[in-house]
N, C-alpha and C positions, 0 to 999 in steps of 0.2 A: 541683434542683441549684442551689447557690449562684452564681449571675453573675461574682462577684466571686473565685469558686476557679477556677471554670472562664475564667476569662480569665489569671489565672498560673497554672495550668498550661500553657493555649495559648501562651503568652509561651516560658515556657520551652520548649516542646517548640522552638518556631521557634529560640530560640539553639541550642539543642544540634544544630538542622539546621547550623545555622549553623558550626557547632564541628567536625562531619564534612562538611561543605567543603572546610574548613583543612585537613584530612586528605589530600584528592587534592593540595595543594600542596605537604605535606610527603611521601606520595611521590614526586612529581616530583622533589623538590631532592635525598632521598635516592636514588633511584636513580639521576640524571644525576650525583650524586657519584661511585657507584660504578662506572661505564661510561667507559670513555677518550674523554679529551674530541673525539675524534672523530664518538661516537655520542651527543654530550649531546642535541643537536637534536631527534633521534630521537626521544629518550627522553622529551622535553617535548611534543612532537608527539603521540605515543600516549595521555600524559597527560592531553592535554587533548582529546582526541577523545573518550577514555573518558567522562569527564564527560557530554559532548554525546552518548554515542551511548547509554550510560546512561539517561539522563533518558528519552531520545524511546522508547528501545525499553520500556521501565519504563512507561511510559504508554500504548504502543500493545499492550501485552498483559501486562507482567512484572506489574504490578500484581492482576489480576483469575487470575492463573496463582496467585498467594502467600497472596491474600487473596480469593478467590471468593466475592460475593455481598456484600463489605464495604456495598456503596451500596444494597444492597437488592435487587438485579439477580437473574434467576431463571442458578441455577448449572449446568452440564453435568460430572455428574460420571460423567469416563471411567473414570476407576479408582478407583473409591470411594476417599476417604485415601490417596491416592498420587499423582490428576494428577485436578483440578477446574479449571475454566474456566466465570469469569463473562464469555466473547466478547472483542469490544476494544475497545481506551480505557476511558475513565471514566464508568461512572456511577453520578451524581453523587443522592447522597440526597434527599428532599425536605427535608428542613434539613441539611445541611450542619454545622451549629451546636453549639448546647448540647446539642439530644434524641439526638448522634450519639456512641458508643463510653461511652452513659452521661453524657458529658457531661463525659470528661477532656481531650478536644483538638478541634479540627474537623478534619472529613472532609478538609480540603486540607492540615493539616498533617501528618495521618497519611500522605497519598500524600507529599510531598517530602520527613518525615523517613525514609520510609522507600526513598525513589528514594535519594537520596544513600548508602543503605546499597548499596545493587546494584551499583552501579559501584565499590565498591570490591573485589569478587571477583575483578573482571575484570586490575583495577588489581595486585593481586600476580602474575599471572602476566605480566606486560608486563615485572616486572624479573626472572624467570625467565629469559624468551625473549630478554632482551637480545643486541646487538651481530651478531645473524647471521640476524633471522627477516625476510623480506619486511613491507614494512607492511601493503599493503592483506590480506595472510593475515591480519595479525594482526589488524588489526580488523575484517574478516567471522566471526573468530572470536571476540573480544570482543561483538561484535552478538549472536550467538545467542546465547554464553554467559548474556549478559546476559537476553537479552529470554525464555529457555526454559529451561534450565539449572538458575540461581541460584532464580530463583522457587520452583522442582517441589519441590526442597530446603528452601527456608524454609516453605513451606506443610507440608511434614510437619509441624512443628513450630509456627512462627508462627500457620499460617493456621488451626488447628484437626485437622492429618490424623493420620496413624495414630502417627508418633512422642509426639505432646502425649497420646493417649490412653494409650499406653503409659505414661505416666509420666515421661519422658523433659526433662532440663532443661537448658536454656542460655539463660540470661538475654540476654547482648549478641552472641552469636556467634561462641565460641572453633570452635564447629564447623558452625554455619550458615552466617557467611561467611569465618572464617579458614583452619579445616582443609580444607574446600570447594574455597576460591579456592587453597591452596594444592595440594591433592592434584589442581586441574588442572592448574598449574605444573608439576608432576611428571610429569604426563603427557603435557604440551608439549613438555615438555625432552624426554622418550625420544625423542617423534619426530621431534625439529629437529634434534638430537645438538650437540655440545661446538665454542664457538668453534675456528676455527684454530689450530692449535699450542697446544692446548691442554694434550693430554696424549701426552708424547712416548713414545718407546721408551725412553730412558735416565729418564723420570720425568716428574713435572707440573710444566709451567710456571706461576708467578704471574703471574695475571695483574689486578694492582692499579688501584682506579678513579684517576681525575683529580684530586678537589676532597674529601678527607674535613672541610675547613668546610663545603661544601655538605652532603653527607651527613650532620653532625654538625646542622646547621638542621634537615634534614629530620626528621630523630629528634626533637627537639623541638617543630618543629609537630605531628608526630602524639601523641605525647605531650599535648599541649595538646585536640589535638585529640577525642582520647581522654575528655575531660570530657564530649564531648556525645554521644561514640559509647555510653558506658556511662552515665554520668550521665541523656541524655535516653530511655533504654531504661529506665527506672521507669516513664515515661509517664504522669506527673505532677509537681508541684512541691512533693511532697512534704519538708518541710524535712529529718525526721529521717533519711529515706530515702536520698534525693539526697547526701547530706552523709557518710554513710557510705561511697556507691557513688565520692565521691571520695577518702576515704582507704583504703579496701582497693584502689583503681585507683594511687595516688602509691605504697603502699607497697610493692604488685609490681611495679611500674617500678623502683623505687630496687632491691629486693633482688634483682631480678632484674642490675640491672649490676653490682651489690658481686659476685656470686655468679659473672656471665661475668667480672672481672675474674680471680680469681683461682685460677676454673676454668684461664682461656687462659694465665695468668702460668705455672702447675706444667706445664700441657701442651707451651709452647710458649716457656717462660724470656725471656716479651718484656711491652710492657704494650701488647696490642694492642687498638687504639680502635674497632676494627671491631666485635670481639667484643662489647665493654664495648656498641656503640649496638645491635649484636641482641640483647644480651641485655637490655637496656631494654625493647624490642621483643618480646621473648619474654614478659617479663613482664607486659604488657600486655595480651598476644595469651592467656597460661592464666590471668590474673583474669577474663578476660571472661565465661568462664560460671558466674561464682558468685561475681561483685562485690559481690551484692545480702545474699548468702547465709553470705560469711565475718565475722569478729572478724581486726581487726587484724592478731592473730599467725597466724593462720590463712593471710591474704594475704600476709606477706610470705614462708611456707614455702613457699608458691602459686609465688612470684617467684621466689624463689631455687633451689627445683629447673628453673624454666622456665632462668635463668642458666646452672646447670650443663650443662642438654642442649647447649645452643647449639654449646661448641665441638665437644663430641661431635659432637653429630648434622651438622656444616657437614664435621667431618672425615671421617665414614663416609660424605656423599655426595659427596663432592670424591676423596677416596683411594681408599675401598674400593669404590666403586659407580661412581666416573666420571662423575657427575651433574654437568654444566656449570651452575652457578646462580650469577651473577655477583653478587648481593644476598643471598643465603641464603636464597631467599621460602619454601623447601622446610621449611628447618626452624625456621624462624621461625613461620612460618603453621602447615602441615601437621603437624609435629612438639609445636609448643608449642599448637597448637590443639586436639586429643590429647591431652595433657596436662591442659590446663585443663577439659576438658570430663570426665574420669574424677575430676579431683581433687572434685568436688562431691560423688561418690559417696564419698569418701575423708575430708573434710572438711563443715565448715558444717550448717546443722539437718538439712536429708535426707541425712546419712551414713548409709551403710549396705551392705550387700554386695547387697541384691535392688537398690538405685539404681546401686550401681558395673557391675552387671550390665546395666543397662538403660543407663545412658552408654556404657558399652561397646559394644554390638551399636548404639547410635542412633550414635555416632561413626562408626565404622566400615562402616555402612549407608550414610549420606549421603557419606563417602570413594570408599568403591566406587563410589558411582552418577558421583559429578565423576570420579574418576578414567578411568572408562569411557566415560564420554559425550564427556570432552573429550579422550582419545584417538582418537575413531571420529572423531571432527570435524576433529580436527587432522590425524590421516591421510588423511582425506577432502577436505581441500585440498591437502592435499602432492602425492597423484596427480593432480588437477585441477589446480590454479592453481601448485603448488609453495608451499614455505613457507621456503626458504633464499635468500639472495641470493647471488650468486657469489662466489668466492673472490677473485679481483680486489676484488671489492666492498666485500668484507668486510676484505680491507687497508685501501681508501682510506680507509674507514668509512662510517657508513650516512648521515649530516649532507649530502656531497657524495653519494653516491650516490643516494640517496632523494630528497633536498632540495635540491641545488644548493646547498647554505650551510652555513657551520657556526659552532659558539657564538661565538669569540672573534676580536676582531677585529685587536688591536693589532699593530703591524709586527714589534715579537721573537716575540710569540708565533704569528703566522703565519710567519715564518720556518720557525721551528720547527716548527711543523705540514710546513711543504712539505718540509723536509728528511726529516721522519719520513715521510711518504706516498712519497717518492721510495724 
């Protein structure tokens, strides 16, 4: 192995760690947009726990759960291609270096790019649960998710188990970590149930975030972000490679917002900015599994059907389903994750109906398993610890309730805070 390949490669892979960082910041900003600036604090708080709780639970097992045996380590496999365990923590190969993974990255950058993938599963359902969920519920349940959950999941696939032998494809994780992290979102929400006054007898109340400039940041760092979430998913520095994986990623962002604009304009006779930044988001979220795999036009059709679902699918779980999702992670993630993951069978070199059949049942396989697991978990803190805060509480908001503090501090706009609490 060249020295001199295998060091840009290593290089890159560390930026594009680097790049899904940026990502937990621009959730943060977008969902503290979306949440009444009463529960921004919250929302940053959780944020940044994730990170931290991410990392540690990623090392002290998620790792060796995803990828068993990466370091050379003798494997325990409980269910053959289904749940392997190389024990806990790291260990650590006799090189480390160039004779490691062939010699595209080292062993340590494989573990941190792929920790900062984990904690973003966690990270969509935190703006699902918003405005009503206890914290310490929520991150006992971020913790497992993370450190058991996420991994069982990507090892079907990533780590070698039974989905990758089936044939089964998803480059960056429209369904390993989007549809995943979202179909626990969906399972959270059933058991947390719908902010206060949310949904009345005479109809559904809106109820609109705080900052859409913050939200509007937010979309944009993830979008930036997004360079090294899919870009560094080649897992190498391969020029011609790399350089595609970022124009099929720009052009399903871009046709994904053309396509929510004018989706939500016919639907909804307005120009709403919400729409337009998930369906940015949408589109990012159904390129991911087949960034690698499409032509240009390919990607933007990618983008632009992910646009169109957006207002739909936001309005059938808002309207017709009752689904309290103050961010839309449901059909953002879950919906457009679904999405991108059939469309490879549908689109790009491995089109075909035995592929769209086997993204189908691999989707829908790893669906089921989040959705079920992190129902039994979520309901399994509800009757123990509880997972709502009181209704009092959840007036004041969760800033002062949770935290004693909240985002802003200047004297009109606390005014204004006390008048609205009162």
């Amino acid at each position: 192995m060249n020295e001199a390949l295998f060091t840009a490669n290593n290089v890159w892979m560390l930026v594009a760690t680097v790049l899904v960082f940026v990502m937990h910041l621009g959730f943060s900003a977008l969902e503290a947009g979306f949440v009444r600036r009463k529960n921004t604090v919250n929302i940053l708080f959780k944020n940044a726990m994730i990170i931290a709780i991410g990392l540690l639970t990623y090392f002290t097992c998620g790792f060796n759960f995803m990828y068993p045996g990466a370091g050379g380590d003798a494997v325990t496999a409980i269910l053959p291609g289904f749940l392997e365990s190389s024990g806990l923590g790291l260990f650590v190969p006799e090189d480390p270096g160039i004779t490691y993974a062939d010699g595209a990255y080292a062993f340590w950058t494989d573990f941190i790019f792929q920790a900062m993938f984990a904690a973003t599963a966690a990270t969509i359902v935190s703006g699902a649960v918003a405005e009503r969920i206890k914290l310490n519920s929520f991150l006992l349940f971020a913790a497992i998710f993370v450190a058991i959950f996420y991994p069982i999941t990507g090892f079907w696939k990533w780590g070698g188990g039974w989905l990758d032998k089936a044939g089964f494809y998803d480059f960056a994780g429209s369904t390993l970590v989007h549809a995943m992290g979202g179909a626990a979102a969906l399972a959270a929400v059933i058991v947390l149930g719908p902010r206060s006054g949310k949904y009345l007898r005479n109809g559904i109340k809106p109820i609109p975030g705080h900052s859409m400039p913050l939200a509007a940041i937010g979309v944009f760092l993830l979008w930036f972000g997004w360079f090294g979430f899919n870009g560094g998913s080649v897992l190498s520095a391969d020029p011609v490679m790399v350089s595609l994986v970022f124009v099929t990623t720009s052009l399903a962002a871009a046709a994904g917002a053309v396509a929510a604009f004018f989706t939500a304009q016919f639907m909804f006779k307005t120009h709403d900015l919400s729409m337009v930044l998930n369906g940015i988001l949408g589109g990012l979220v159904g390129i991911t599994a087949g960034a690698d795999l499409m032509s240009p036009l390919e990607a933007i059709l990618i983008g632009a059907i992910a646009g169109v679902i957006i207002p739909l699918s936001v309005v059938f779980f808002d309207k017709t389903l009752k689904i309290d999702d103050p961010v839309g992670a449901t059909s953002v993630h879950l919906v457009c994750g679904i999405w991108g993951t059939l469309a490879v069978g549908i689109f790009g070199s491995s089109a075909g109906l035995g592929q769209l059949w086997t993204q189908l049942y691999g989707t829908l396989s790893v669906c089921a398993f989040s959705f079920i697991t992190a129902f039994g978990l979520m309901y399994l803190i509800k009757v123990t610890m509880g997972v709502r805060v009181t209704e009092s509480e959840e007036e004041r908001g969760l800033d002062l309730a949770e935290h004693d503090m909240h985002a802003y501090e200047s004297a009109s706009e606390e005014s204004a805070y006390n008048m609205a609490v009162k």
